[in-house]
MITI-62594 format. One record per residue (C-alpha): x, y, z. Coordinates in steps of 0.05 Angstrom, whole numbers, padded with zeros to 5 digits, always signed. Layout:
<nodes>
XYZ
...
</nodes>
This chain:
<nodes>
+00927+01495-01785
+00868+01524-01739
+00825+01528-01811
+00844+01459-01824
+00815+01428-01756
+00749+01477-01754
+00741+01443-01828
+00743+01369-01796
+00701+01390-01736
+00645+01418-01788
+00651+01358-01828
+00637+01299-01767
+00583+01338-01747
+00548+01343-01807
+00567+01267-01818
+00529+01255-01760
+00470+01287-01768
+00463+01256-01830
+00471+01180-01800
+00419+01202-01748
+00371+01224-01795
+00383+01164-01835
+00374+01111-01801
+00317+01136-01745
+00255+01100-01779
+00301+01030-01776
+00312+01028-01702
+00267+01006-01651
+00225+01042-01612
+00262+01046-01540
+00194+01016-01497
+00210+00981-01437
+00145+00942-01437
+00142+00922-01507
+00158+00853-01483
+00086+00852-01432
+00043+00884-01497
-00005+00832-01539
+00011+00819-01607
-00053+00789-01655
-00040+00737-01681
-00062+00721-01746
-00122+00695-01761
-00114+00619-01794
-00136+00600-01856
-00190+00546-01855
-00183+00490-01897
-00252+00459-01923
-00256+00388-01961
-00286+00397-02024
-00335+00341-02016
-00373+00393-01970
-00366+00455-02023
-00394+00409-02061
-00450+00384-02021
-00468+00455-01984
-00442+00511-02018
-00375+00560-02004
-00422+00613-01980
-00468+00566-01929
-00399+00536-01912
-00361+00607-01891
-00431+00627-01854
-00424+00558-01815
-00360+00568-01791
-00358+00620-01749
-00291+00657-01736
-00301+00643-01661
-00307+00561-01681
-00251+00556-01721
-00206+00497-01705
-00134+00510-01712
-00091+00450-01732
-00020+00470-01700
+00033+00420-01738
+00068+00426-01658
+00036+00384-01603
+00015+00418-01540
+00063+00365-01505
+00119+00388-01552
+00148+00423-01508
+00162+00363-01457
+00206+00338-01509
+00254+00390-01502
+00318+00370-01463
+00345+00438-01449
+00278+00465-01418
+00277+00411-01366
+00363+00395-01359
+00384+00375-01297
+00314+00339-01276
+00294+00277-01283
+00250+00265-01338
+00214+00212-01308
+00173+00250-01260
+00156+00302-01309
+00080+00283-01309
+00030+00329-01361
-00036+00351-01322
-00098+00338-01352
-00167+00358-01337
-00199+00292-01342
-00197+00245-01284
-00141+00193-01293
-00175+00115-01305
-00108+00087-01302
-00103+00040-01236
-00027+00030-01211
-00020-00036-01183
+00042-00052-01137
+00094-00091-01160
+00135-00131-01107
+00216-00133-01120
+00239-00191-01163
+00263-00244-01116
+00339-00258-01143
+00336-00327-01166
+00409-00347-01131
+00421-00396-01073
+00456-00344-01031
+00382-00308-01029
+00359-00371-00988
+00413-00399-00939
+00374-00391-00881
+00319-00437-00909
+00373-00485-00934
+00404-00485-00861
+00339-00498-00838
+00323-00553-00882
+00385-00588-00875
+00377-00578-00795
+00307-00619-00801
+00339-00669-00844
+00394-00678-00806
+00358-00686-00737
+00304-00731-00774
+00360-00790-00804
+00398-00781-00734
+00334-00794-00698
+00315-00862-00744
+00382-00890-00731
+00394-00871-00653
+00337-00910-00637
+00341-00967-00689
+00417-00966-00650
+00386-00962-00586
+00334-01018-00592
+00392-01066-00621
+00439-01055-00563
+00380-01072-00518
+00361-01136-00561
+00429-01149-00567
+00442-01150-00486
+00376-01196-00476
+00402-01243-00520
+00464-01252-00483
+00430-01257-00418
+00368-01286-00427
+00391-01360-00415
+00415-01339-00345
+00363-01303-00316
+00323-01361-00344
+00369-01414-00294
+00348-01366-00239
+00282-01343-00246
+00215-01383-00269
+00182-01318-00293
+00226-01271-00344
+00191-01218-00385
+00123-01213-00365
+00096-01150-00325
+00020-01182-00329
-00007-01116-00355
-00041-01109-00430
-00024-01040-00437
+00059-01048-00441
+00090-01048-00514
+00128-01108-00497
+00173-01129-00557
+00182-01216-00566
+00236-01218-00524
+00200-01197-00474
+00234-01118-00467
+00178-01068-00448
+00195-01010-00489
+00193-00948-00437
+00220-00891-00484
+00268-00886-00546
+00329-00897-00499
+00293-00931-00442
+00280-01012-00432
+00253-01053-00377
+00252-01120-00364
+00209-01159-00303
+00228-01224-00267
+00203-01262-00208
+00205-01330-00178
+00267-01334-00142
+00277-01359-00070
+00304-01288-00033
+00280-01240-00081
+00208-01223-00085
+00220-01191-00156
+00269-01163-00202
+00272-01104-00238
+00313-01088-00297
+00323-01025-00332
+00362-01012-00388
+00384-00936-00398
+00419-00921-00456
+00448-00859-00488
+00391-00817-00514
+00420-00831-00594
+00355-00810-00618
+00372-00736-00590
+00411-00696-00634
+00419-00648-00569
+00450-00707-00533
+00495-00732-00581
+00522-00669-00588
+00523-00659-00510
+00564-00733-00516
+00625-00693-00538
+00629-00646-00474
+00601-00707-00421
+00615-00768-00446
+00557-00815-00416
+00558-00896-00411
+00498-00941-00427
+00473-00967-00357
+00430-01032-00340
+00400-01024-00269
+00381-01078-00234
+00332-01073-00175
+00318-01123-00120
+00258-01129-00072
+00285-01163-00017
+00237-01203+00034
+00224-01164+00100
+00244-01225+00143
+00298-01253+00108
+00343-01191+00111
+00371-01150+00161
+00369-01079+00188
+00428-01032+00158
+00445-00991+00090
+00500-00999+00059
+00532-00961-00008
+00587-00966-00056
+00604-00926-00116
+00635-00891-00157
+00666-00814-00139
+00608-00785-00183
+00549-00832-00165
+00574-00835-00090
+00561-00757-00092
+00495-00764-00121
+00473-00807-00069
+00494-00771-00013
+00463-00702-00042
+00387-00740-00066
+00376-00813-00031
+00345-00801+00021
+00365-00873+00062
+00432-00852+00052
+00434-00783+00067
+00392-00797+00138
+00434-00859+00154
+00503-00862+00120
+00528-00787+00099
+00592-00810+00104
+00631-00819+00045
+00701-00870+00059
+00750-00882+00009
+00746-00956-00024
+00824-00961-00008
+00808-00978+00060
+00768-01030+00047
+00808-01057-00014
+00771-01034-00069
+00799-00995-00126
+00817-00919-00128
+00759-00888-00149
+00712-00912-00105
+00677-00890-00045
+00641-00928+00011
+00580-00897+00047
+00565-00955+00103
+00515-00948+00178
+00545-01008+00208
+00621-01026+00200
+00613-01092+00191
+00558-01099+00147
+00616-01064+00095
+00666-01110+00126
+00616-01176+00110
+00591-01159+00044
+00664-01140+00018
+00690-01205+00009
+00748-01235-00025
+00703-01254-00087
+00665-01184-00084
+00731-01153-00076
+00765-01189-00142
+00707-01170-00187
+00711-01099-00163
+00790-01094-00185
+00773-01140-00251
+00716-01108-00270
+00723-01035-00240
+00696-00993-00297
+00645-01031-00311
+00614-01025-00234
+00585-00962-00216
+00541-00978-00152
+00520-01024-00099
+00462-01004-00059
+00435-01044-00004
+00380-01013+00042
+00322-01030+00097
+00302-00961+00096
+00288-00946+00018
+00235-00887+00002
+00274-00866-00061
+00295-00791-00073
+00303-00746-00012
+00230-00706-00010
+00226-00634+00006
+00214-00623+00077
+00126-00622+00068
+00101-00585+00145
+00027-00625+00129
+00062-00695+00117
+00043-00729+00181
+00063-00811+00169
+00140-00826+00161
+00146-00857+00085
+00138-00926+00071
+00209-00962+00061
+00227-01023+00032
+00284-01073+00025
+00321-01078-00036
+00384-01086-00065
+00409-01037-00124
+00463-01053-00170
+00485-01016-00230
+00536-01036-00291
+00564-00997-00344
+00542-01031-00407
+00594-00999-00452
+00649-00966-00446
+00686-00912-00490
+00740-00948-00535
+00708-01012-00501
+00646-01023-00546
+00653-01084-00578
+00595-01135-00570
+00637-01197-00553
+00672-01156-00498
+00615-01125-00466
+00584-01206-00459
+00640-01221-00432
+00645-01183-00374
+00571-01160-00366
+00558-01246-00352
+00601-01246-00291
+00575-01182-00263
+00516-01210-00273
+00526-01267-00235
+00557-01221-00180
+00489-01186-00174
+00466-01263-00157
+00517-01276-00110
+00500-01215-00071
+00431-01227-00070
+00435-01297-00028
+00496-01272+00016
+00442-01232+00047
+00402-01286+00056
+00458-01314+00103
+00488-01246+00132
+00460-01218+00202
+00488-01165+00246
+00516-01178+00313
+00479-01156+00380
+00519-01098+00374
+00506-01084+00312
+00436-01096+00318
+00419-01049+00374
+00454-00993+00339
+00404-00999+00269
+00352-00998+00322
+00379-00935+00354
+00386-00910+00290
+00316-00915+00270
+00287-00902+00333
+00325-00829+00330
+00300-00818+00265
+00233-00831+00281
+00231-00782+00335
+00261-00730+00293
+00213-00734+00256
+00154-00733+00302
+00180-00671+00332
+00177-00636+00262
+00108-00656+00246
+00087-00648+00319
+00046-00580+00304
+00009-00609+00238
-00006-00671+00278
-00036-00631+00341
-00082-00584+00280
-00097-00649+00249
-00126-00681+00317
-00162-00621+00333
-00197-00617+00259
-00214-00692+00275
-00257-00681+00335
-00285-00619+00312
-00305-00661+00248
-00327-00707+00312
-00364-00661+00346
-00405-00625+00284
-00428-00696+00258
-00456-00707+00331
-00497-00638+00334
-00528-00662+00266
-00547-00729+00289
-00577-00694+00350
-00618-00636+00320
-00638-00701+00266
-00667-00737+00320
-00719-00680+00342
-00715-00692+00421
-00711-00633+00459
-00697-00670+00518
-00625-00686+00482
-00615-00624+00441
-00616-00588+00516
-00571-00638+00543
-00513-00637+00483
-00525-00559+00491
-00511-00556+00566
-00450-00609+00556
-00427-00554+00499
-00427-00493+00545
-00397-00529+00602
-00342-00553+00552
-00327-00476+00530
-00334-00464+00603
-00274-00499+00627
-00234-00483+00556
-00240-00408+00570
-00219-00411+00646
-00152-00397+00660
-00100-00463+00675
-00076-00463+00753
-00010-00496+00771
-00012-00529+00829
+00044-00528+00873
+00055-00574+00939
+00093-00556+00994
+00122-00596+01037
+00099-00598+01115
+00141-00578+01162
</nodes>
């Protein structure tokens, strides 16, 4: 048994030995840098065209063509390599760019993002557009609307201010875009109409303000404050056919406004009465210097047109003092501001859910008429003795109010006057060349300065014993 395994030992040995010595030329060298060494490559074959054997010779031709200058035609592209998708996996092959020695001629131009040819792209512009349009068409009809309520009222009226006035329509200046009708065209929303020739008037005045249609802000503004088309009418009032006092009614929002802005009222009347008290309608507010100036004017036919024709009446305003809207208290205004008489009235052309045409003649014809009535019942009215002396109190305190406000800018306005005095004087004197007078004016000067500079004495007096 021992014999038998030193017999297999000998024999795998020796079977070794003989593999080894086999098959040592076959395997490769072990050289860890055979993969760095340079292997030559073989040397290409040239290819000639026979047209040049022909021509030059083979043995001319092989001395031409030097090894060195041989061009090799590769079947593979230098680029070929770009085209290979596992070399350059996971990149994008887009960016991939071959270099090149020569400069680049190639000139990139920018190309803007297509615009997407939808209309959701351009709803700003079409909000825009239809905004324009919109205000433009609202515009053209607001104040074709506007100009035929105006016509429209003129019409109705025309005949009667005709019966009372001989002149209806004409201001007498070139420059006014007066319509036919006679309606000077003020603004889009604004109208204006002049009469005169009446016995206790010395003109009339009216205005007709209407809702700013043309305004697309307005109209929209309508919805949150509803406004009413207005026709004012304004009275001058001769100085010697009227008498002294101010007197106001209106309605709660008008009767605050002229409380808080007309001046006349504010200075003489601030107090605001209800109308109940003097048998008007709720609503309305009476602002009146002298009791029964309110008491005489609110008579029984006054009184029925106020509770037939209450929303259609928004003010009376009857005044001596009149200067308009209350001024800003000015320190350098030294003259108290010219006043006039008139009488104010205002109507309330239309009415909301009250706009018809043949409803607004009818009641804007008696109101009208009112407005008449008005004017010669204060033709006829005058205030008691009492009465009287208390619109002259009135004044009288108001005019010393005001004097003793402007009582420093009146003394620095006297005392730039004779200064301006006194400096034209030394001009005309040193014009005149006489020394004899320049000396004179100079001694009058110092003596002048003299007794400005010495101190004021008080002189007291005593009684004798």
């Amino acid at each position: 048994m021992r014999l038998l395994l030193v017999a297999l030992h000998i024999a795998l040995v020796g079977t070794n030995l003989w593999v080894t010595a086999h098959f040592q030329e076959e395997l490769p060298e072990d050289n860890e840098f055979a993969e760095f060494e340079d292997f030559e490559e073989e040397k290409p074959s040239v290819a000639v065209p026979d047209d040049l054997v022909e021509q030059f010779g083979e043995t001319e031709l092989n001395e031409e063509f030097d090894e060195d200058d041989v061009l090799v035609e590769d079947g593979d592209s230098e680029f070929d390599h770009f085209q290979d998708e596992e070399e350059f996996e996971g990149l994008d092959a887009t960016r991939v760019i071959p270099e090149s020695d020569e400069p680049s001629t190639l000139t990139i131009t920018k190309v803007p993002l297509h615009l997407r040819a939808r209309w959701d792209s351009f709803y700003l512009e079409i909000l825009m557009v239809t905004g324009l349009l919109v205000y433009f068409v609202n515009y053209i009809a607001g104040r074709s609307k506007n100009c035929r309520i105006a016509e429209s009222w003129l019409n109705d009226h025309k005949q009667l201010l005709l019966d009372n006035f001989s002149l209806v329509g004409d201001t007498g200046k070139l420059n006014d875009e007066i319509s036919e009708s006679g309606l000077v065209k003020e603004s889009e929303s604004q109208y204006s109409l002049y009469c005169s020739g009446r016995v206790g008037c010395e003109s009339m005045l009216i205005e007709l303000k209407l809702i700013k249609r043309q305004d697309l802000v307005a109209v929209l503004a309508q919805l949150v404050r509803p406004q009413n088309d207005q026709v004012h009418f304004g009275i001058e009032l001769p100085k010697d056919e009227v008498d002294t006092f101010v007197l106001a009614i209106a309605a709660k929002r008008t009767a605050a406004h002229l409380v808080r802005d007309m001046a006349d009222v504010c200075v003489y009347c601030p107090e605001k009465r209800p109308g109940e008290k003097f048998g008007l309608p709720v609503g309305f507010y009476v602002m009146s210097e002298i009791a029964e100036s309110a008491s005489a004017i609110l008579d029984t036919r006054v009184l029925q047109a106020f509770t037939k024709y209450a929303p259609y009446i928004d003010y009376i305003h009857i005044s001596d003092q009149f200067s308009g809207p209350k001024q800003q208290e000015d320190a350098t205004q030294l003259n108290m501001p010219e006043v006039k008489r008139i009488l104010l009235v205002g109507l309330n052309i239309s009415i909301k859910g009250r706009t018809s045409a043949s409803e607004t003649q009818e009641h804007m014809r008696p109101l009208l008429q009112l407005t008449f009535y008005l004017l010669d019942k204060l033709r006829r009215f005058k205030l008691s003795k009492e009465g009287k002396n208390k619109a002259d109190k009135n004044r009288l305190r108001v005019e010393e109010a005001f004097l003793k406000t402007t009582h420093a800018a009146r003394a620095e306005a006297a005392a730039q006057r004779r200064e301006d005095r006194r400096r034209a004087e030394k001009e005309r004197i040193l014009q005149e060349e006489d020394p004899d007078k320049q000396r004179k004016w100079e001694e009058k000067e110092q003596r002048r300065l003299a007794k400005k500079r010495a101190p004021r004495m008080k002189q007291l007096k005593v009684k004798a014993l």
